[in-house]
KEPAMAR-828271 format. One record per residue (C-alpha): residue in three letters; x, y, z. Coordinates in steps of 0.25 Angstrom, whole numbers, padded with zeros to 4 digits, always signed. Each point is the difference from the previous one (the first is absolute). Layout:
ALAXYZ/...
% end
This chain:
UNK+0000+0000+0000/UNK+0004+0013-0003/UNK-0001+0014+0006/UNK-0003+0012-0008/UNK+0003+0013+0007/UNK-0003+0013-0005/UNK+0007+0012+0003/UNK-0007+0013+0006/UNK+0005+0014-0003/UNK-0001+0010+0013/UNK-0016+0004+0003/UNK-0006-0007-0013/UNK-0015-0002+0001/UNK-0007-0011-0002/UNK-0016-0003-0003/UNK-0006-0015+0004/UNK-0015+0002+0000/UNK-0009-0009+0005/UNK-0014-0005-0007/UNK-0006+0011+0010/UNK+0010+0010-0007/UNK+0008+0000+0014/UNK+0013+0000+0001/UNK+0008-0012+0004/UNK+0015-0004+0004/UNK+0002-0012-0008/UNK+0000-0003-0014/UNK-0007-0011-0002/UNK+0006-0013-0011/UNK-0013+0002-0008/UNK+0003+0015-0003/UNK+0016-0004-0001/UNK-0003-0011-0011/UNK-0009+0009-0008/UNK+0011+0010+0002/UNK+0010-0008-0007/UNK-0010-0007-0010/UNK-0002+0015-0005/UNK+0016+0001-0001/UNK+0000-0013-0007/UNK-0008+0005-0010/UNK+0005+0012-0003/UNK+0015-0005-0001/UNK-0007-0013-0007/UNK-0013-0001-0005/UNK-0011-0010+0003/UNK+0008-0013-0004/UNK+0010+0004+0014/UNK-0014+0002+0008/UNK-0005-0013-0004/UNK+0013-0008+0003/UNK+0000+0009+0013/UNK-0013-0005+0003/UNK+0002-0014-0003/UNK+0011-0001+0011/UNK-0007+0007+0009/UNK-0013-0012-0003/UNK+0009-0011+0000/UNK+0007+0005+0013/UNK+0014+0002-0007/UNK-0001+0013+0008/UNK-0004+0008+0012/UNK+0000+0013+0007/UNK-0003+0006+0012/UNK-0004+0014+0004/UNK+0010+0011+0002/UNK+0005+0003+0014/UNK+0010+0010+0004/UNK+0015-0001+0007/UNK+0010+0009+0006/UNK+0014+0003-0004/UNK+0009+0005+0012/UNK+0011+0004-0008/UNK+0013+0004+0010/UNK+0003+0016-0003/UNK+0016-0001+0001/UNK+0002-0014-0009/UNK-0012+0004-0008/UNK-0003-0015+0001/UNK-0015-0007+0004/UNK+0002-0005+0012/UNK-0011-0007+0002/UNK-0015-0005-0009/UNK-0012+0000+0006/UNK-0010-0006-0007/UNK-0015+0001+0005/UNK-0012-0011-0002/UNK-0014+0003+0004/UNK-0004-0004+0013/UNK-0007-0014+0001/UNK-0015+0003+0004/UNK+0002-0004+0014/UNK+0000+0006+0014/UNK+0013+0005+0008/UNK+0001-0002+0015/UNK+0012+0000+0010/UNK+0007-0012+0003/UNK-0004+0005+0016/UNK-0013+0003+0005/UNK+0006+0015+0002/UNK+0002+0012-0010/UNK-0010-0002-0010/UNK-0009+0012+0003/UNK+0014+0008-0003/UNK+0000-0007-0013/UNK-0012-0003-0005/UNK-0005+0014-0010/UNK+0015+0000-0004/UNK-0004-0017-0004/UNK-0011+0003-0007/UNK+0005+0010-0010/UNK+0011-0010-0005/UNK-0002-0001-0015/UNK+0014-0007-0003/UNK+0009-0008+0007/UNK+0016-0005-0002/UNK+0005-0013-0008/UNK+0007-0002+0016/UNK-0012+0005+0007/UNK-0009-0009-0009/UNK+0007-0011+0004/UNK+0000+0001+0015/UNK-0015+0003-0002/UNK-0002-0013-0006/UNK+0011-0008+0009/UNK-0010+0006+0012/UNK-0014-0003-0003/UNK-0009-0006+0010/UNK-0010-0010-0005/UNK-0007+0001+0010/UNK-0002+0015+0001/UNK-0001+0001-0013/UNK+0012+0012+0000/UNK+0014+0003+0001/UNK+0005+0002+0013/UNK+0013+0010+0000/UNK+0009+0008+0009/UNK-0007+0013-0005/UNK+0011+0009+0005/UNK+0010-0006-0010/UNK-0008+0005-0012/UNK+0003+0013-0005/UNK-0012+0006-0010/UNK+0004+0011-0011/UNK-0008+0009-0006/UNK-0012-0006+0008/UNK-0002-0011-0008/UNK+0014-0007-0002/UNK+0003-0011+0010/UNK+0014-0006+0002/UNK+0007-0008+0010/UNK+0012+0011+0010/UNK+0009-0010-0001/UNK+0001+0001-0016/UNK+0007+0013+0002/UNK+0008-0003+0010/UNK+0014+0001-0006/UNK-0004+0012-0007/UNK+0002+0010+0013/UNK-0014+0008-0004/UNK-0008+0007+0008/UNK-0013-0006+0002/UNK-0007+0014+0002/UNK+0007+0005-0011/UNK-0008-0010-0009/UNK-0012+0001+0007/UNK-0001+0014-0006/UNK+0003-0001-0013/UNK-0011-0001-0011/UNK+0002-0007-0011/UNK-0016+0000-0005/UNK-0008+0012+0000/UNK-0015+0001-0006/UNK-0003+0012-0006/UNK-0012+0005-0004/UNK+0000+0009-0014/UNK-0012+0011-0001/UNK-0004+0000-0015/UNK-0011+0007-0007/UNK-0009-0005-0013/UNK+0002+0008-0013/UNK-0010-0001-0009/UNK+0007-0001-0014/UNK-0012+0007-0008/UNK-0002+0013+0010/UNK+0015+0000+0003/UNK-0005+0001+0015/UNK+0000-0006+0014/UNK-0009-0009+0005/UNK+0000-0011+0010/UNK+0011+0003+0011/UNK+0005-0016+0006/UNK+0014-0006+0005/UNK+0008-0010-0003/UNK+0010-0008+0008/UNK+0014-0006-0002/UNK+0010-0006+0007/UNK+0013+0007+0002/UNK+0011-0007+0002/UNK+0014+0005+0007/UNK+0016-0003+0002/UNK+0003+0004+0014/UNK+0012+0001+0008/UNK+0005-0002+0014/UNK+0015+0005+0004/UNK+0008-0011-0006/UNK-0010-0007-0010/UNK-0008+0003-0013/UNK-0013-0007+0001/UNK-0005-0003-0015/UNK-0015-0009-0003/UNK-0003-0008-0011/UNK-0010-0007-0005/UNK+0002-0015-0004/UNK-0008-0015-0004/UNK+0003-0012+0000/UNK+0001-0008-0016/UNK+0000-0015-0001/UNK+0003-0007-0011/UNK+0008+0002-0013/UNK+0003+0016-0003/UNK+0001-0001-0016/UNK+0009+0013-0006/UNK-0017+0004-0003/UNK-0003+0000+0013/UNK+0011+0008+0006/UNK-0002+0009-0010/UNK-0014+0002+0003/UNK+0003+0003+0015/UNK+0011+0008-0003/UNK-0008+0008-0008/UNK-0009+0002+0015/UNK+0009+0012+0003/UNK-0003+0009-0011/UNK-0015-0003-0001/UNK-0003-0001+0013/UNK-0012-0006+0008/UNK-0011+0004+0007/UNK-0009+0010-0003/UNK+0003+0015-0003/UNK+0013-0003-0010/UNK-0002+0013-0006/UNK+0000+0006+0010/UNK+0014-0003+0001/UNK-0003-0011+0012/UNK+0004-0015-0002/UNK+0014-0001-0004/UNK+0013-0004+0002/UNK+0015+0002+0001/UNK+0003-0015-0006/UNK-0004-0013+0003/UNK+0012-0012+0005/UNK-0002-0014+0002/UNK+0004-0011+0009/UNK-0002-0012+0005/UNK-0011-0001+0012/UNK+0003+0000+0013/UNK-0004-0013+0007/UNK-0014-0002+0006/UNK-0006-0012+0010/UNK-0007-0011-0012/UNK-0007-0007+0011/UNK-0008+0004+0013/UNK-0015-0003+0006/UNK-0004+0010-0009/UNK+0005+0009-0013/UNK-0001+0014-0001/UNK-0003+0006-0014/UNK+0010+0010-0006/UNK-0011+0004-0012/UNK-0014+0000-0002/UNK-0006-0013-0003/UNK-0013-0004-0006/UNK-0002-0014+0006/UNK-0006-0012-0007/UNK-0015-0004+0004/UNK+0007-0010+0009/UNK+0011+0007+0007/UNK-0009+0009+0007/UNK-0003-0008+0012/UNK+0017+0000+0000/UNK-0003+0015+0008/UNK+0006+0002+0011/UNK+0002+0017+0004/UNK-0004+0008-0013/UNK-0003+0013-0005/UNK-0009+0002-0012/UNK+0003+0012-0011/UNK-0011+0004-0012/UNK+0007+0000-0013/UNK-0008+0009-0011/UNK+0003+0010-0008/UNK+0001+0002-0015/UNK+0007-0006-0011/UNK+0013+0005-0006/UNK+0003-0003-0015/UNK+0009+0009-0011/UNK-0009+0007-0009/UNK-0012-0007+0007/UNK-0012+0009+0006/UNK-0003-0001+0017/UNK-0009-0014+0003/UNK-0001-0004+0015/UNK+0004-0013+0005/UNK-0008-0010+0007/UNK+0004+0003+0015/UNK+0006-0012+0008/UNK+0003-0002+0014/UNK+0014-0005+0003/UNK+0009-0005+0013/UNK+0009+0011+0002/UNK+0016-0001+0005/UNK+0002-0005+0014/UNK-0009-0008+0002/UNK+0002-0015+0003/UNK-0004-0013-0004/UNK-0001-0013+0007/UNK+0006-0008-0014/UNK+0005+0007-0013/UNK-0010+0004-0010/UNK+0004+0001-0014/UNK-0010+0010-0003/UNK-0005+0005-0014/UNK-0001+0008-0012/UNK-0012+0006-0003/UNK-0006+0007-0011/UNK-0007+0014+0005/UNK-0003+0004-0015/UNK-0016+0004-0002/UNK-0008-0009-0010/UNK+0006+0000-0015/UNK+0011+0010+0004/UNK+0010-0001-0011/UNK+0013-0008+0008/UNK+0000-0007+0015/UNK+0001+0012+0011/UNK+0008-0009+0010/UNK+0002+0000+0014/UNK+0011-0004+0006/UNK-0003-0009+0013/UNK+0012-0012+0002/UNK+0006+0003+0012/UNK+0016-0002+0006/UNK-0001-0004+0015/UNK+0011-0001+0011/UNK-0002-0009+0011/UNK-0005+0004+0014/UNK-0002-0006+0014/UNK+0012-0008+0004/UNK+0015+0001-0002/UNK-0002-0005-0015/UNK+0009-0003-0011/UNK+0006+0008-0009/
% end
């Protein structure tokens, strides 16, 4: 498996809507393949989709959604210093390994949207099946930005200061007032905003900080594909491209790495649209609405069926191979596919990797 990591320049804005219009932090593998079926196509025309599609049918290759990760990047050797790179957390609860010091904890808990490779694994290594939740020292978790979770003892050779961090703010969400012109009258109309998410480089005294996005790939990466997903830093993702919001510095990519294959349970790193038969294979879900329209060169605006799929995080008492499905209205010129297959990492128990 391979990671594919790409490269944030210093407060570029991004735009993951929802199906509400909302914006979201993730973008999801269904949006992330349809990015780079549109690459394809551009670069290659339709034989490159097809033969895209096909591998993505035949399971020849998968995606996940796109994360993020830090860079700290040591000022005086201008080297990185350490990666950290960020999974969504498993939909479970957090509790202290001790019957003390969860009220101190317990609204910092509940706003964690992401945790560590490292702290992923502790997380899993300490679930209770009886309690149905993972029981931690809580005061060796240090949270960023209100929403990044990892393990003190990650950055322990580093000599940083743990307030210092706490301060810093990699994610801001802005809120853009905009106005309606009417483009027969020349003239204002309806006032409304829009949202984006901003993201930073910081510093603290001897460290840049630097995030990125990444996903994980698996299968073969033909000279095609790469192409395609290099081609993600000039035309962007998300909504509002242009806008100028979207893009990238570059794109580099490198082998994954590694995450537990077995546990009790498997968390999903994508959305998944699950067989029929794997539903009752459910275990801590969420569920996100997928609509929207249709997007096809030179075609005019259609709107898909909308479909309800298992978003990121959640777990799965056995791996579901999920599915592809067609989200195209009646007698629509091609398939409108959705992209449901999901990658899992194990979870509950030490597992193997």
């Amino acid at each position: 498996m391979k990671i594919v990591e790409l490269k944030i320049p210093d407060h570029a804005k991004f735009h993951f809507g929802d199906a509400a219009g909302k914006l979201k932090r993730i973008f999801s593998s269904d949006q992330l393949v349809s990015a780079i079926t549109n690459n394809l196509g551009l670069m290659y025309g339709d034989g490159a989709i097809k033969e895209f599609i096909d591998g993505l049918m035949n399971d020849q290759i998968r995606f996940s959604s796109v994360f993020y990760g830090l860079d700290l990047i040591l000022k005086k050797e201008n080297r990185t210093a350490k990666t950290i790179y960020f999974l969504p957390r498993p939909k479970v609860d957090i509790y202290p390994k001790h019957s003390t010091g969860y009220f101190f904890h317990h609204k910092a808990i509940k706003k964690i949207a992401f945790v560590s490779s490292f702290l992923y694994q502790k997380l899993s290594e300490s679930w209770n099946e009886d309690g149905e939740c993972c029981q931690l020292d809580l005061d060796g978790l240090l949270i960023l930005n209100g929403s990044l979770a990892l393990a003190k003892e990650e950055l322990q050779d580093l000599k940083l200061d743990e307030k210092e961090l706490e301060r810093l703010s990699f994610f801001r969400q802005n809120l853009n007032p905009r106005v309606e012109v009417n483009r027969l009258y020349m003239r204002s109309e309806n006032y409304f905003t829009q949202e984006e998410l901003e993201m930073n480089h910081e510093e603290t005294k001897d460290y840049r900080i630097v995030p990125f996005m990444y996903f994980f790939q698996s299968g073969p990466l033909s000279p095609r594909l790469q192409a395609a997903i290099s081609l993600l830093a000039d035309e962007g993702i998300g909504g509002k491209r242009s806008l100028g919001k979207g893009f990238f510095q570059g794109i580099g990519i490198r082998d994954a790495f590694e995450l537990p294959e077995t546990g009790k349970y498997y968390m999903n790193l994508s959305i998944c649209f699950p067989h029929a038969d794997e539903v009752g294979q459910l275990y801590n879900y969420e569920i996100e609405k997928r609509s929207g329209y249709i997007y096809s060169m030179g075609g005019k605006t259609v709107r898909k069926k909308s479909a309800m799929v298992i978003g990121e995080g959640s777990l799965f008492r056995e791996r579901a191979t999920g599915q592809i499905i067609d989200v195209g209205p009646k007698n629509y010129a091609h398939p409108v596919y959705l992209y449901g297959k999901p990658i899992f990492a194990g979870f509950g128990g030490e597992g193997d990797v």
